[in-house]
N, C-alpha and C positions, 0 to 999 in steps of 0.2 A: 277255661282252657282255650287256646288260641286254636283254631280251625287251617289248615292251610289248604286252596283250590286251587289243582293245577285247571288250564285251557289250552287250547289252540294247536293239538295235537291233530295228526289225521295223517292222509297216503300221501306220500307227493315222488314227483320222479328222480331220478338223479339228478343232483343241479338245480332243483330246487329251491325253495325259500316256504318258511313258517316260522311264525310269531307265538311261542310261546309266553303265557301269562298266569302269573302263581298270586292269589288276592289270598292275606291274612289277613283273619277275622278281628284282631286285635293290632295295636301300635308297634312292631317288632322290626317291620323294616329299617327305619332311621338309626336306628341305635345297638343295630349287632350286624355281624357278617352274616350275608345269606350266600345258598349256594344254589345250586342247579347239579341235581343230580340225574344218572340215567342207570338202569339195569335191563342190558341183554338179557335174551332167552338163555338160561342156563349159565351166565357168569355175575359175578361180584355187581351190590351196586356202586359206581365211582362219582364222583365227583369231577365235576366236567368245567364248571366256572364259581367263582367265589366273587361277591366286591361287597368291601367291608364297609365299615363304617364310616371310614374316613375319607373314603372314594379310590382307595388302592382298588384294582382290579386282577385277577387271576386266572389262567386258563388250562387247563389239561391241553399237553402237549397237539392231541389226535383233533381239537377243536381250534386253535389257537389259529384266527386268522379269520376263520370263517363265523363262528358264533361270538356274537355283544348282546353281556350281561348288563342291563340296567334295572334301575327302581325310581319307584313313584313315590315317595314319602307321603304324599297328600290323601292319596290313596290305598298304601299298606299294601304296595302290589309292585313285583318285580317280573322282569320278564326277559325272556332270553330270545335275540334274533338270531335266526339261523342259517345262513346262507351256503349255498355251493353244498348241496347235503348229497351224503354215498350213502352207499347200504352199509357199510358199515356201522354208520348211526341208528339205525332201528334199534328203538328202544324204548322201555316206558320210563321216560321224565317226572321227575320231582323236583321241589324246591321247599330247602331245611335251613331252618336255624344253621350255623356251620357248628358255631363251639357245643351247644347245647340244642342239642335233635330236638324238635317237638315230636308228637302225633305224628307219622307220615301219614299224607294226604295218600287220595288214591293215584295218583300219577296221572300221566296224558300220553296217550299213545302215539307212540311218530314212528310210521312205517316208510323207510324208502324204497321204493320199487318199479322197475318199469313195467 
């Protein structure tokens, strides 16, 4: 069973910048769409950026500009940069398979706050 770890979660202030990073325990990056998800306190979790396999890339409207999804094939590890961050974004972060969920991991926590 493929393991997925999110990192690089933590406080930062408005305007901000964090480096989040998702390491799968098995080969899954290269060959399927990954996404980057986030769930607020008390709503839906969404999906926030997708890039598939063939290097198309996708963004939820509310991130689009500020956060780049990439991946490491070599490594089995994707990672989402985050810039210009609001409170808005507070949320704990994940990264899934897109077509076919694995396990969710336990997420990584990204608070914005001054």
């Amino acid at each position: 069973q493929v393991q997925l770890v999110e990192s690089g979660g933590g406080l930062v202030q408005p305007g901000g910048s964090l480096r989040l990073s998702c390491a799968a325990s098995g080969s899954i990056v290269s060959g399927n769409a990954m996404g980057w998800y986030r769930q607020a306190p008390g709503k839906r979790r969404e999906l926030v950026a997708t890039i598939f396999s063939g290097g198309t890339i996708n963004y939820a409207d509310s991130v689009k500009g500020r956060f780049t999804i990439s991946r490491d094939n070599a490594k089995n590890t994707v990672y989402l940069q985050m810039n210009s961050l609001k409170a808005e974004d507070t949320a704990v972060y994940y990264c899934n398979r897109v077509r076919v969920p694995l396990t969710w991991g336990q997420g990584t926590q990204v608070t914005v706050s001054s």
